[in-house]
PDB file of N, CA, C and O in Angstrom, chain B, residues numbered from 101:
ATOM      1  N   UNK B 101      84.887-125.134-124.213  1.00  0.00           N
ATOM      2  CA  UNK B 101      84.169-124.646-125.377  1.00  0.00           C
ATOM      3  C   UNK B 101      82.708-124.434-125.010  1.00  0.00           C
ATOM      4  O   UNK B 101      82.023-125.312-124.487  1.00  0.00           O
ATOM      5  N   UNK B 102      82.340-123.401-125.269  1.00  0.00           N
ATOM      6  CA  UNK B 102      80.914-122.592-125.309  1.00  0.00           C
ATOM      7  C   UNK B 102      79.841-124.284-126.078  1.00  0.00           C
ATOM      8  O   UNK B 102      80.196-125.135-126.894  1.00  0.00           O
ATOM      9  N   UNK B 103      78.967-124.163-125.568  1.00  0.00           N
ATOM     10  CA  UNK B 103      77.764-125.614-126.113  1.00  0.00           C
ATOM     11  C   UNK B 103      77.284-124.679-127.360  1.00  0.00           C
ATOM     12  O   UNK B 103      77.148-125.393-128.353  1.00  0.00           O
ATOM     13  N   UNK B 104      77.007-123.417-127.609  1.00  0.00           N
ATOM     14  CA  UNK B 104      75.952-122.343-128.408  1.00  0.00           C
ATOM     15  C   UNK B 104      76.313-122.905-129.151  1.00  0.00           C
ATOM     16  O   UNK B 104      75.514-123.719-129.614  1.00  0.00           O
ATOM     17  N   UNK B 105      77.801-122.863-129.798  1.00  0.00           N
ATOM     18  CA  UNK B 105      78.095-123.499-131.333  1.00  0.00           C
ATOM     19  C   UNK B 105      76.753-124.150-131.957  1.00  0.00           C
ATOM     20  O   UNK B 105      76.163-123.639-132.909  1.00  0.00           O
ATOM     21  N   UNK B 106      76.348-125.312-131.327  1.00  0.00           N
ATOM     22  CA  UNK B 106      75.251-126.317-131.456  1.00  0.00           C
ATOM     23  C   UNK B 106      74.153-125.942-132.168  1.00  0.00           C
ATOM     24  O   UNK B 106      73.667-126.616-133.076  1.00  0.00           O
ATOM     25  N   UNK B 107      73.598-124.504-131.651  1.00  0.00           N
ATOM     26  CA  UNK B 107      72.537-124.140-131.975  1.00  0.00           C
ATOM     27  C   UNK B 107      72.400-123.235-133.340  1.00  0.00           C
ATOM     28  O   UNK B 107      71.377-122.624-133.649  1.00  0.00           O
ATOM     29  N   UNK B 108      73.703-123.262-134.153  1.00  0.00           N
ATOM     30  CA  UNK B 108      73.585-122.917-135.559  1.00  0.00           C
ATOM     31  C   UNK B 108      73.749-124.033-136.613  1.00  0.00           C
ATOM     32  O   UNK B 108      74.049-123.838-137.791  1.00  0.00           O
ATOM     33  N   UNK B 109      73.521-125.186-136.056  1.00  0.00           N
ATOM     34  CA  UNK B 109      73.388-126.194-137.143  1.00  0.00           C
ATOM     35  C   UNK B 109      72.398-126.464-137.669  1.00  0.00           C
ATOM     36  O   UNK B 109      71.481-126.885-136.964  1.00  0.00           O
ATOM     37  N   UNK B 110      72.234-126.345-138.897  1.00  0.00           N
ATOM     38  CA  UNK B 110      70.881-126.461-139.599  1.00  0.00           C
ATOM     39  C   UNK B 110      70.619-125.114-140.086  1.00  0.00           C
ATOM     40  O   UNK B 110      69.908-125.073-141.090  1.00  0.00           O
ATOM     41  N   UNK B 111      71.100-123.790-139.525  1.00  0.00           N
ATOM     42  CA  UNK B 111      70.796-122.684-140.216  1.00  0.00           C
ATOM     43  C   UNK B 111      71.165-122.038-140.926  1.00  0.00           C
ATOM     44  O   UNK B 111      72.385-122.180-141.007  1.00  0.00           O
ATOM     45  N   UNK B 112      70.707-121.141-141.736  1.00  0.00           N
ATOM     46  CA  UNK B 112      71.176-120.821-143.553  1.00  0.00           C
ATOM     47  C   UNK B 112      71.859-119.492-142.947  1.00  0.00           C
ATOM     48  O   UNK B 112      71.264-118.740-142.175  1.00  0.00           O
ATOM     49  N   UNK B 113      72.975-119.327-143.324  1.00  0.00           N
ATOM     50  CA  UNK B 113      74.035-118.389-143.561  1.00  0.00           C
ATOM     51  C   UNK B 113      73.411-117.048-144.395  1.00  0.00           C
ATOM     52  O   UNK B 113      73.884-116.987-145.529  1.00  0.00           O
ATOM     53  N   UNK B 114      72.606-116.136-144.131  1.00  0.00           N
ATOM     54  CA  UNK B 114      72.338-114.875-144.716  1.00  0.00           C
ATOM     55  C   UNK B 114      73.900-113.973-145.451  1.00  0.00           C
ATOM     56  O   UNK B 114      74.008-113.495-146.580  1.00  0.00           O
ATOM     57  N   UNK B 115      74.931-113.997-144.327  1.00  0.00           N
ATOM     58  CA  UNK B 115      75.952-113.035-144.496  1.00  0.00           C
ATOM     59  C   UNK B 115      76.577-112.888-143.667  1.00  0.00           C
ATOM     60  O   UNK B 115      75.967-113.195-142.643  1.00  0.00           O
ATOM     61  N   UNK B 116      78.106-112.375-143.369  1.00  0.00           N
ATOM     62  CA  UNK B 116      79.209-112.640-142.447  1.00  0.00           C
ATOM     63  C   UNK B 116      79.441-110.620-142.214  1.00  0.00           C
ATOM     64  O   UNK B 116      79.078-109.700-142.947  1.00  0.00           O
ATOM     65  N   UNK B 117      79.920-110.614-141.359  1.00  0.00           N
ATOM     66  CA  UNK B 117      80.804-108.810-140.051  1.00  0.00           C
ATOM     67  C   UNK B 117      81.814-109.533-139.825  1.00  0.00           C
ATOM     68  O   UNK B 117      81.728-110.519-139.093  1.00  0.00           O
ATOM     69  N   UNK B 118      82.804-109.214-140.343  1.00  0.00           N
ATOM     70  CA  UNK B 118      84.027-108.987-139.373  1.00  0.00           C
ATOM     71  C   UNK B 118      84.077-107.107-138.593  1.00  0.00           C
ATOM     72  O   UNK B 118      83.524-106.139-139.115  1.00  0.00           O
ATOM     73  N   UNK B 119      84.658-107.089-137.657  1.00  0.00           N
ATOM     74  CA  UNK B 119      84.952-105.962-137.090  1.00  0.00           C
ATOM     75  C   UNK B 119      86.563-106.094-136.597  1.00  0.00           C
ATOM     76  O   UNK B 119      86.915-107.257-136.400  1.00  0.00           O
ATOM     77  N   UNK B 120      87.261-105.385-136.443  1.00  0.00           N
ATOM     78  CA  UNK B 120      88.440-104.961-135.767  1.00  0.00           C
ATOM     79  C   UNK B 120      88.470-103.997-135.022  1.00  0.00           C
ATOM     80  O   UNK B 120      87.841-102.974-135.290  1.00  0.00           O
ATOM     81  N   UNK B 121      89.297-104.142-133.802  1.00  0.00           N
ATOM     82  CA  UNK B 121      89.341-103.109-132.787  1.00  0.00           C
ATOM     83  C   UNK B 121      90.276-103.140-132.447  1.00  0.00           C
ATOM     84  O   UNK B 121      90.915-104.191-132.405  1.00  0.00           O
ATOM     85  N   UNK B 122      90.862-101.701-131.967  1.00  0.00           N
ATOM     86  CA  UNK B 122      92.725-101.706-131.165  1.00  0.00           C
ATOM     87  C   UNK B 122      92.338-102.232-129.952  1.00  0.00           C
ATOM     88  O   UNK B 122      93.256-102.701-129.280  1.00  0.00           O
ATOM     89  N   UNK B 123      91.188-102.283-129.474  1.00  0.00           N
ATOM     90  CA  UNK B 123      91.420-103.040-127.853  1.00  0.00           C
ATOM     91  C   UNK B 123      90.512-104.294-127.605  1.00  0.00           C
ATOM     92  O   UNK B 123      90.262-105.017-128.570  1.00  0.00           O
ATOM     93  N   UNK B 124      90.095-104.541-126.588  1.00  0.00           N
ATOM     94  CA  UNK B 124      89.816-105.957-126.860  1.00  0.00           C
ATOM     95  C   UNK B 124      87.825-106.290-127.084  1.00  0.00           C
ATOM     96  O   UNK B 124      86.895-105.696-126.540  1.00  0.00           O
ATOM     97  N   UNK B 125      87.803-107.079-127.766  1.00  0.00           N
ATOM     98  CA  UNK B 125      88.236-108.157-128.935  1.00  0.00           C
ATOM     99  C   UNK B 125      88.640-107.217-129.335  1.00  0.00           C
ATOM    100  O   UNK B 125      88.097-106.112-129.344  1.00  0.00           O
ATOM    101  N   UNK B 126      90.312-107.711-129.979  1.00  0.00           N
ATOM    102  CA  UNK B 126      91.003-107.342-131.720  1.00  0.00           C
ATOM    103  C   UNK B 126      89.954-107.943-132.765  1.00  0.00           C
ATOM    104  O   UNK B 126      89.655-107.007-133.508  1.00  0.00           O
ATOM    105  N   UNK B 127      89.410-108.854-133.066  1.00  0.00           N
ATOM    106  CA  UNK B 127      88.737-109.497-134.085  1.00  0.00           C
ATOM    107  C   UNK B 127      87.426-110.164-133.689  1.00  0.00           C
ATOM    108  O   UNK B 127      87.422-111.081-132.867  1.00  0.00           O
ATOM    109  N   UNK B 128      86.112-109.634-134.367  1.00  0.00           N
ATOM    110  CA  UNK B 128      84.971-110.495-133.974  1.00  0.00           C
ATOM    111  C   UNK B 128      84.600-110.765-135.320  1.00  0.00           C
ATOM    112  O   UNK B 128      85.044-110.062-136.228  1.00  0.00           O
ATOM    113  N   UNK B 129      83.635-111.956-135.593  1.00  0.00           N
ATOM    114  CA  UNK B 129      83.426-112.619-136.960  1.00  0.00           C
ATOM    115  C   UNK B 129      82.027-113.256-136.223  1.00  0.00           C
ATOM    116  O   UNK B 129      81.943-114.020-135.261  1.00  0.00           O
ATOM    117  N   UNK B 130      80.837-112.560-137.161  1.00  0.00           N
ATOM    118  CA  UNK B 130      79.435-112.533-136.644  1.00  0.00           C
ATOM    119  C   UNK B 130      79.015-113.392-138.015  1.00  0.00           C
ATOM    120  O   UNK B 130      79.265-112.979-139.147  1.00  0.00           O
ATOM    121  N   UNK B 131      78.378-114.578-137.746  1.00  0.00           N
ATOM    122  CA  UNK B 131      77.773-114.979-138.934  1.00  0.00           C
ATOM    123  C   UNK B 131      76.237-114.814-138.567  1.00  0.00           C
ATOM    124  O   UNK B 131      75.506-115.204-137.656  1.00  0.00           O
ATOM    125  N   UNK B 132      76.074-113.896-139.947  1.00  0.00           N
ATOM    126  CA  UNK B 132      74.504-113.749-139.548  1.00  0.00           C
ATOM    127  C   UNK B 132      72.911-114.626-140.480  1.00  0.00           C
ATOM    128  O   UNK B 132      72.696-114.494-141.685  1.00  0.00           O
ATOM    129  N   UNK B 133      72.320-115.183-139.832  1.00  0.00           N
ATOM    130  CA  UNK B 133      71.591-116.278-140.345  1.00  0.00           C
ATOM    131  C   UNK B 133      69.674-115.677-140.804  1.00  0.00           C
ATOM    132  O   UNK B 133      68.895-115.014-140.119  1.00  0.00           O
ATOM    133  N   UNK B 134      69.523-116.195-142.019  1.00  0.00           N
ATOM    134  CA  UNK B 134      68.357-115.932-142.575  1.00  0.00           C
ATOM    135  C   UNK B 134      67.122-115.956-141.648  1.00  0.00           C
ATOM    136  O   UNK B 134      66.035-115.760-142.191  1.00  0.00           O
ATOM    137  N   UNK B 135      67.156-116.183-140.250  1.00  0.00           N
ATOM    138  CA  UNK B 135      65.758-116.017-139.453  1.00  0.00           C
ATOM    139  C   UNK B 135      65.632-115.028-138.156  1.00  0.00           C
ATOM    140  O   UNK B 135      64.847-114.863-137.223  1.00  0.00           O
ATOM    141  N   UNK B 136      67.012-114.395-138.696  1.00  0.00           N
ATOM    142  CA  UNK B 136      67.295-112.743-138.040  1.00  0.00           C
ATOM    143  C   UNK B 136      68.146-113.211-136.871  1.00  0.00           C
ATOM    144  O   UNK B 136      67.902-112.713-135.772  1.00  0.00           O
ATOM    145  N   UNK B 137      69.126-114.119-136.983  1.00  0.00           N
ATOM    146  CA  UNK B 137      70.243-114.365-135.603  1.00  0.00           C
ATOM    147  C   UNK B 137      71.290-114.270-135.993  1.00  0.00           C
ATOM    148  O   UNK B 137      71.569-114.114-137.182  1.00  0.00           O
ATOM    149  N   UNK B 138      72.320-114.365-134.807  1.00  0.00           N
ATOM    150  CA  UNK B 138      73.111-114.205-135.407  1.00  0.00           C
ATOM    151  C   UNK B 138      74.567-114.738-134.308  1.00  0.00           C
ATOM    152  O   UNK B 138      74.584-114.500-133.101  1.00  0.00           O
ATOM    153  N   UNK B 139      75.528-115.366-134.941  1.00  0.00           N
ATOM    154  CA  UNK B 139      76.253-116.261-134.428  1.00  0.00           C
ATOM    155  C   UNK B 139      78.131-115.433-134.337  1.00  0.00           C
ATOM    156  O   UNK B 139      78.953-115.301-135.243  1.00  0.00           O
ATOM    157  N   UNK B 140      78.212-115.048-132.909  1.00  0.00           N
ATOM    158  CA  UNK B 140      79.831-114.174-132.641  1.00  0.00           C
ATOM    159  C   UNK B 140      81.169-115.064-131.916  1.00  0.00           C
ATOM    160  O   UNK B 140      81.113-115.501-130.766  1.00  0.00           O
ATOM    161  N   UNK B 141      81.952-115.174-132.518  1.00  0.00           N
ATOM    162  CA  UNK B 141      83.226-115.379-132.149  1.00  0.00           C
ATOM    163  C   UNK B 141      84.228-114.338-132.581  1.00  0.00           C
ATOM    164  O   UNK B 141      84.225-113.764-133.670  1.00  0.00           O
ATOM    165  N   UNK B 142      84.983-114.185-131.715  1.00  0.00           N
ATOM    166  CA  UNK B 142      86.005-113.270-131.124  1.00  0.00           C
ATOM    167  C   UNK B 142      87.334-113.933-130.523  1.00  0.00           C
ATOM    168  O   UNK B 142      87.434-115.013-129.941  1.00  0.00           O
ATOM    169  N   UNK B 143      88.437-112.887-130.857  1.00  0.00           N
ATOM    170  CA  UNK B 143      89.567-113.141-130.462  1.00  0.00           C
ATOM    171  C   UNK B 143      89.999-111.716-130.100  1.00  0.00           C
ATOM    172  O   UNK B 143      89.546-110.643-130.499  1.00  0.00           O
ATOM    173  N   UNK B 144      91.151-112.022-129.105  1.00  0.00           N
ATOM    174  CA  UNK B 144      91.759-110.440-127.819  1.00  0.00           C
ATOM    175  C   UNK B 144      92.531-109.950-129.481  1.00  0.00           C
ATOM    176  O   UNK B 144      92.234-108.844-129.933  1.00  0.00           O
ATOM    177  N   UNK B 145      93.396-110.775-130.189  1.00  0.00           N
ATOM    178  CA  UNK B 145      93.774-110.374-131.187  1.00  0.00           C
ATOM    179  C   UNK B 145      93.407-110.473-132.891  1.00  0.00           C
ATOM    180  O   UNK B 145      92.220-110.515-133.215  1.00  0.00           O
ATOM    181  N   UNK B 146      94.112-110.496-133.585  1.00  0.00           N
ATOM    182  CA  UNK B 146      93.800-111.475-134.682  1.00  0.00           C
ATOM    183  C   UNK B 146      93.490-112.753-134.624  1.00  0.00           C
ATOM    184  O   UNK B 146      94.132-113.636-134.055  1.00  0.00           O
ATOM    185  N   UNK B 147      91.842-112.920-135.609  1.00  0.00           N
ATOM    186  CA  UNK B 147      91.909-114.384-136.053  1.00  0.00           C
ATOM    187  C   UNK B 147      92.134-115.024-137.018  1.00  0.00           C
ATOM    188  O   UNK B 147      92.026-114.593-138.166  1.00  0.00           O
ATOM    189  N   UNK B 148      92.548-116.361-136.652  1.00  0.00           N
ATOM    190  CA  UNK B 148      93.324-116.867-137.803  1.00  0.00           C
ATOM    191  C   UNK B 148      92.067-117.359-138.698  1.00  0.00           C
ATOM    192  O   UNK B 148      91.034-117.984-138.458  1.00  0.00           O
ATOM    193  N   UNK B 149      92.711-116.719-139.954  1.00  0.00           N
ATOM    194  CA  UNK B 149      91.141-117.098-141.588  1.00  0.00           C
ATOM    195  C   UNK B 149      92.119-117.780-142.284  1.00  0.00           C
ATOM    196  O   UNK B 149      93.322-117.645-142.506  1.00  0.00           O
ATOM    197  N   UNK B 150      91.059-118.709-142.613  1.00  0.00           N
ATOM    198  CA  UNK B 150      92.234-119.779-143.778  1.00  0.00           C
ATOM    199  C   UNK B 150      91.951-118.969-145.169  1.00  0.00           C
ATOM    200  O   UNK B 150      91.045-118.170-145.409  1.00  0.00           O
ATOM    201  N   UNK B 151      92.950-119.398-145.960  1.00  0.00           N
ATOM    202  CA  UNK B 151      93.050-118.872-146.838  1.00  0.00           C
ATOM    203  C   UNK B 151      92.231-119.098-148.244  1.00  0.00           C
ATOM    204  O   UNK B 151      92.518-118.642-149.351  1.00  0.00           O
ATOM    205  N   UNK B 152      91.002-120.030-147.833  1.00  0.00           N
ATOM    206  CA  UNK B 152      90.329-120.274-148.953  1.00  0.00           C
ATOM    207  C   UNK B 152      89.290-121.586-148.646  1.00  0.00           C
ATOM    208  O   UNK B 152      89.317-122.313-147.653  1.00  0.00           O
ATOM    209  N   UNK B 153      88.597-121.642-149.517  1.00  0.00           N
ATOM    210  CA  UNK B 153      87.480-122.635-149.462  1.00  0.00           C
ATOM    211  C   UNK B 153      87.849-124.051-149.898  1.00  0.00           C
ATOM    212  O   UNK B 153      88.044-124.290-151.090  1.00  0.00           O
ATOM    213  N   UNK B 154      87.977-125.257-148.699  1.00  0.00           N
ATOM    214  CA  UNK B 154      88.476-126.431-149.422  1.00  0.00           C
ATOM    215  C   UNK B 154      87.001-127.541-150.034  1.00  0.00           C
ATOM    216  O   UNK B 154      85.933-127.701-149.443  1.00  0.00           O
ATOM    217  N   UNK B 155      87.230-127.872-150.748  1.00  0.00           N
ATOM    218  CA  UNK B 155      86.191-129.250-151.210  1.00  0.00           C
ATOM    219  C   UNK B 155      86.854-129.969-150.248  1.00  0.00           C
ATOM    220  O   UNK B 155      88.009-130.075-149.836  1.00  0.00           O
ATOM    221  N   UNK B 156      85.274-130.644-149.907  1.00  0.00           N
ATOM    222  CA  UNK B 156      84.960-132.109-148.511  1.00  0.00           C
ATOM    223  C   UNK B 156      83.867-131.979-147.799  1.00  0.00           C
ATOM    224  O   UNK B 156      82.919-131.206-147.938  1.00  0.00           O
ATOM    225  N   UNK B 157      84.074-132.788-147.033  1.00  0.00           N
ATOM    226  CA  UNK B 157      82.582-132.585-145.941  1.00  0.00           C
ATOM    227  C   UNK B 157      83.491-132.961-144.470  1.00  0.00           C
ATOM    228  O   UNK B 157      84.622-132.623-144.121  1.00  0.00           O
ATOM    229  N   UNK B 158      82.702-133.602-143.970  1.00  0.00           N
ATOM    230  CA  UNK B 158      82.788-134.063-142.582  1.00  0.00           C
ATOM    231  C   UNK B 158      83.903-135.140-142.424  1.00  0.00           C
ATOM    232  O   UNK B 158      84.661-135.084-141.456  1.00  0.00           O
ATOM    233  N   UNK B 159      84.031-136.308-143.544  1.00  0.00           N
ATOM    234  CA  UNK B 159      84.805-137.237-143.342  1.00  0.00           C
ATOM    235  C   UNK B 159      86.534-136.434-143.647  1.00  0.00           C
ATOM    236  O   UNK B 159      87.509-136.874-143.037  1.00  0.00           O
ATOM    237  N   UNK B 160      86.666-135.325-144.587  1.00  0.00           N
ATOM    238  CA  UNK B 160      87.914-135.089-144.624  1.00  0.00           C
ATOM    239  C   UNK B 160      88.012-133.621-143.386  1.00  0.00           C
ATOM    240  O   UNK B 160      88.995-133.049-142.916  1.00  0.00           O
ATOM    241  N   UNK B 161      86.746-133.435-143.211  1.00  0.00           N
ATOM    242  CA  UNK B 161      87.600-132.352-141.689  1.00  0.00           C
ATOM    243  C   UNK B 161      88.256-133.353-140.639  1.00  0.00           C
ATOM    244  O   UNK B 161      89.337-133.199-140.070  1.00  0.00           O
ATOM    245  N   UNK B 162      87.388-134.386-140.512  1.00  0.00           N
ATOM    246  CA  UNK B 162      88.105-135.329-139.482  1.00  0.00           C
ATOM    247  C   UNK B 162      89.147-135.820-139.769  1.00  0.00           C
ATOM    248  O   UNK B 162      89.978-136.057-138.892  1.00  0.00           O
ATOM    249  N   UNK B 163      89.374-136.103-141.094  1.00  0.00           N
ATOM    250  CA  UNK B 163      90.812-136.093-141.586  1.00  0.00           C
ATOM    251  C   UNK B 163      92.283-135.097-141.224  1.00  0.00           C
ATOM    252  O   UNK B 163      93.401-135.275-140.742  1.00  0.00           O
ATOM    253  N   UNK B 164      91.705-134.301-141.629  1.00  0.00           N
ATOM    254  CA  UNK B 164      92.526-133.396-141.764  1.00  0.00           C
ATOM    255  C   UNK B 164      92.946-133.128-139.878  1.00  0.00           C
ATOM    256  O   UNK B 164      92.252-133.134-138.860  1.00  0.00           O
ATOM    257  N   UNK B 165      94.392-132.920-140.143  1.00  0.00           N
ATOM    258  CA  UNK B 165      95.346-132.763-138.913  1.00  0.00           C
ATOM    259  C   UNK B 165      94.669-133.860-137.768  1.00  0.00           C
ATOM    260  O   UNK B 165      94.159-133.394-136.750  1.00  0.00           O
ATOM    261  N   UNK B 166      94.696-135.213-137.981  1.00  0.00           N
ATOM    262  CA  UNK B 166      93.918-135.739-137.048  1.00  0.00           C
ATOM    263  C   UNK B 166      94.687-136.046-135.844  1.00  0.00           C
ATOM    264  O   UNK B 166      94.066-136.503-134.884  1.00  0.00           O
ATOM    265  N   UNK B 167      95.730-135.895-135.770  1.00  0.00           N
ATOM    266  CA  UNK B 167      96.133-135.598-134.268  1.00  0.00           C
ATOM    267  C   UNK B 167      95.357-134.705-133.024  1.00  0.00           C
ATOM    268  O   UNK B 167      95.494-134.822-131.806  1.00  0.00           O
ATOM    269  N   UNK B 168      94.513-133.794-133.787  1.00  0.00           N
ATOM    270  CA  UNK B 168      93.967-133.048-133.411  1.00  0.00           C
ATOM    271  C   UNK B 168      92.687-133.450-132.544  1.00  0.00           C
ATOM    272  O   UNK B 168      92.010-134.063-133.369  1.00  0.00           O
ATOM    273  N   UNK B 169      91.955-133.448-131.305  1.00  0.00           N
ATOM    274  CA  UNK B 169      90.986-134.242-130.907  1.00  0.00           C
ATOM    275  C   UNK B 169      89.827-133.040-130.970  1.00  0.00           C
ATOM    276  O   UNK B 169      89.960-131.902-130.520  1.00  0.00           O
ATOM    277  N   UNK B 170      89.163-133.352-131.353  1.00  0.00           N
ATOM    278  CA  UNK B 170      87.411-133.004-131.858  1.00  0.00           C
ATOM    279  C   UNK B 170      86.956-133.005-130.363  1.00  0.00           C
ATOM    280  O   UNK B 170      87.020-133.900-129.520  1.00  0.00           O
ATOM    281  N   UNK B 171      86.395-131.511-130.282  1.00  0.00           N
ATOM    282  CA  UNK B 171      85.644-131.513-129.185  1.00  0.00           C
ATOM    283  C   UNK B 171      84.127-131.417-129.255  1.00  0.00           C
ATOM    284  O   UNK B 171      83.400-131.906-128.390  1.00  0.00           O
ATOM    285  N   UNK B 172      83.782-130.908-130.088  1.00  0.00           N
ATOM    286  CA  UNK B 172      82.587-130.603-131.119  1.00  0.00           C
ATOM    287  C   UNK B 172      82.196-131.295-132.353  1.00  0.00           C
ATOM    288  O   UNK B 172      82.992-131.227-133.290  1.00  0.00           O
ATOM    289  N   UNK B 173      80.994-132.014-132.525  1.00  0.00           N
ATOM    290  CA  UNK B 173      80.593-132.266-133.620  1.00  0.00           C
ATOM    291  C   UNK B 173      79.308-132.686-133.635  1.00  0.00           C
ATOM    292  O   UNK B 173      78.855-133.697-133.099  1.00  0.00           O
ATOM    293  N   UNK B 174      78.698-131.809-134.316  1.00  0.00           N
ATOM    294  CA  UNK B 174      77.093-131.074-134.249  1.00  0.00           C
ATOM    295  C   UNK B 174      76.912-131.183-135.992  1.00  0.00           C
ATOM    296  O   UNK B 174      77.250-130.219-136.678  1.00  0.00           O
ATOM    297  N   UNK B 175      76.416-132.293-136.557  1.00  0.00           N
ATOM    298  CA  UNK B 175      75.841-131.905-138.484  1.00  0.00           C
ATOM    299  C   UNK B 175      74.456-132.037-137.900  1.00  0.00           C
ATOM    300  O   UNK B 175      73.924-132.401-136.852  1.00  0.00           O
ATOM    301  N   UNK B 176      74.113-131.541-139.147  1.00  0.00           N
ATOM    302  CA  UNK B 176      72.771-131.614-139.205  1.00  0.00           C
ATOM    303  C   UNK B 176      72.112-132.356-139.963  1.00  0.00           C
ATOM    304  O   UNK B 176      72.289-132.381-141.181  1.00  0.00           O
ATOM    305  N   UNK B 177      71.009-133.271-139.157  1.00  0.00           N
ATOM    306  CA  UNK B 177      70.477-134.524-139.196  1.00  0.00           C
ATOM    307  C   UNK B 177      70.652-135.165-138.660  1.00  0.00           C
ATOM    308  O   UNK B 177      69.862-136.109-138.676  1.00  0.00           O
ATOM    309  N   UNK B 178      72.380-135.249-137.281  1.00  0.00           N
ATOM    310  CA  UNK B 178      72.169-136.003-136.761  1.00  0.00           C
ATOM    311  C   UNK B 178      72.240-135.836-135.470  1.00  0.00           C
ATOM    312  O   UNK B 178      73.012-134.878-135.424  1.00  0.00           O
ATOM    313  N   UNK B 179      71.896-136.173-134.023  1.00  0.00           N
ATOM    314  CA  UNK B 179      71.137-136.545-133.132  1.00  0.00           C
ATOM    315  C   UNK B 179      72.476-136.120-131.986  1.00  0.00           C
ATOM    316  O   UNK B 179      72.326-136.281-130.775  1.00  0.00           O
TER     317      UNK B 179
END
């Protein structure tokens, strides 16, 4: 996993691009942030979007599917 992730914590979400393409990336998803940056992930095909906005924070993402091992975890405020 790319470290960049890191460096959008703490910053305000202006507005989201998706793009699609028949060749590769199939799918890029640009979140773009209020101090003119802007944050790209991509997939060769479709990416998978959940289907909606859940209530929680941090203690139920770690919850959720915890079989799963966390490679990343960057909030903001902490160190």
């Amino acid at each position: 996993m790319k470290s960049a992730i890191k460096g959008i914590v703490g910053k305000r979400i202006s507005g989201v691009i998706v793009k699609e393409n028949e060749s590769r990336p199939g799918e890029q998803v640009f979140l773009l942030f209020d101090d003119n940056t802007y944050y790209e992930t991509y997939a060769d095909g479709p990416l998978g979007m959940a289907g909606g906005i859940d209530k929680g924070g941090a203690a139920e993402v770690r919850n959720y599917m915890s079989n799963r091992k966390i490679v990343l975890e960057a909030l903001s405020g902490s160190k």
